[in-house]
C-alpha positions, 0 to 999 in steps of 0.5 A: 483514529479508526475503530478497527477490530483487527483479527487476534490469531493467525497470519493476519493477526498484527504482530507486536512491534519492537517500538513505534514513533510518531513521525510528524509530515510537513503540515504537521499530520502525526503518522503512527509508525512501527518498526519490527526486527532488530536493529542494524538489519536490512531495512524495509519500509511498508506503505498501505493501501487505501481504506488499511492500515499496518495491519494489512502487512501482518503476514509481511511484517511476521515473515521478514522482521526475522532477518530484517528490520521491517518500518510499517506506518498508518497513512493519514486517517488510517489506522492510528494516524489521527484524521484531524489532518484535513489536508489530502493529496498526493503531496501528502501521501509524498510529504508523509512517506519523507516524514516516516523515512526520517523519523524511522533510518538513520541518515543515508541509510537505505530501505527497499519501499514496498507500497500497496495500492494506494501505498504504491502511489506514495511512492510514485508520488515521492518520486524525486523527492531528496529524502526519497532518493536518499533512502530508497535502494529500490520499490515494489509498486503491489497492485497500484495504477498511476492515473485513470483509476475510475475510469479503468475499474471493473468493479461495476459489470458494465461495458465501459464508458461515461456511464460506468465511470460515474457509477463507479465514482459514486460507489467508490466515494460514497458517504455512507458507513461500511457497517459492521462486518457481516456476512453480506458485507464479506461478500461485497467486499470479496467481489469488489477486491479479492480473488474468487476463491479467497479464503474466509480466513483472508475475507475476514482479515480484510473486511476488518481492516477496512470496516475500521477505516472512518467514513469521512477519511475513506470519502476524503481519500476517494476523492483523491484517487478519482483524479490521480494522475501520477505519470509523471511521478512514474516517469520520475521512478528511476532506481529499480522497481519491481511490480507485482498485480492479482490478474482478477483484480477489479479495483486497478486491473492488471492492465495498469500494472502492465503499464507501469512496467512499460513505463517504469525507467528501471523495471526489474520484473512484473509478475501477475499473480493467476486467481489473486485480486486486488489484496494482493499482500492478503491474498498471496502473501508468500509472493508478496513477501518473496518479491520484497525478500528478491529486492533487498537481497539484490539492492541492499546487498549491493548498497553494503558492498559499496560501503564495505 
């Protein structure tokens, strides 16, 4: 488990959970689960992003678990999720998101899906998946791409190519421990993720989170996210989704976002958020949270009328 020192005051301080679970995945990977709100309310479901962790959603979990029930888990290696699993992969990332909608709803109840980045790509991932279909009303994909992340990031300011790419893939997946959180390395991370002018109360939170992330986990993964091709998974993606990107994101650049909502069968909506990076859930919480709120208000009302 990560060494995080999460921030203790504000909107991004983690709440306390009601109760947490361990959901255990297919190849028997024990998942930290957290559920917020009370019982019986709409459900939700938060799967995070690359390098975060629960507390990523801190602002999301805080806002909505005070008229629904809000399901937040550590993916593998992440956070409290143990990284003894050595397995990574999509099918993971789609086996583990299986194991939380089971251990966390009752049968054939239903939850919109919100994934952030790499969160987004779980989704993607479990497209088609019969506990996925049985659970999910609707997703929101935040600030994810389906294939050709490396390729596609503006991280490094170099004209794109073959050269750019290999640079990229070195930074991205480098070995080297993140360190702790100065203030260089609050810079860095501004830069490489978040929106110009974000806030120092949002950098910190960030920088937090993923300085927590350990070294071999954060490689692990990188190695995945470098050869991702999820096409097919979004082709796959059929009940309602919305998607929403930071337009200076330079990790996955609104351009992928555009195309998902092109390529989506069922897109209900993208919005690109002026000024906002790739932390979106951090950066914008308030449209972040409304765009779930519009989801369950839309889908899980419609899913209580049929049973009514």
């Amino acid at each position: 488990m990560s060494g995080t020192s999460y921030v203790t005051v504000g909107r991004y301080a983690p709440p306390v959970p009601d109760r947490t679970l361990t959901a255990v995945s297919a190849d028997g990977a024990r998942l930290h689960v957290e559920v917020h709100g009370a019982e019986g309310a709409p459900a939700v479901v938060l799967s995070h992003g690359w390098t975060c962790s629960t507390a990523f959603w801190a602002a999301q979990i805080r806002e909505l678990a005070r008229d629904h029930r809000v399901v937040a888990y550590d993916q593998r290696g992440h956070g409290r999720s143990p990284a003894g699993a050595k397995r990574y992969s999509t099918t993971a990332l789609a086996d583990d998101l299986a194991a939380v909608l089971k251990a966390a709803l009752a049968p054939g109840e239903r939850a919109v899906v919100a994934g952030h980045s790499m969160g987004g790509m779980t989704v993607m991932a479990s497209a088609g998946r019969p506990e996925f279909t049985e659970h999910a009303a609707a997703a929101l994909l935040c600030s994810t791409g389906s294939s050709g992340l490396v390729e596609g990031s503006t991280v490094l300011p170099l004209p794109p190519g073959r050269v750019r790419t290999r640079l990229t893939r070195a930074v991205l997946g480098s070995r080297a421990p993140l360190g702790p959180v100065t203030p260089a390395a609050r810079a860095v991370l501004r830069y490489a993720t978040m929106g110009p002018g974000s806030a120092p109360d949002r950098v910190e939170a960030c920088a937090r989170i993923v300085h927590g992330c350990p070294t071999a986990v954060r490689h692990a993964w990188s190695v995945v996210l470098a050869g991702l091709d999820l096409d097919e998974g979004l082709s796959r993606l059929t009940l309602p989704t919305a998607v929403l990107a930071g337009r200076d994101d330079r990790l996955t650049p609104v351009a992928h976002a555009r195309g998902l909502a092109a390529a989506l069968p069922h897109c209900v909506g993208l919005t690109e958020l002026t000024g906002m990076g790739h932390m979106t859930p951090v950066e914008a919480p308030e449209a972040v949270t409304e765009a779930i709120r519009e989801l369950t208000s839309r889908y899980l009302e419609t899913e209580k009328e049929k049973t009514a």
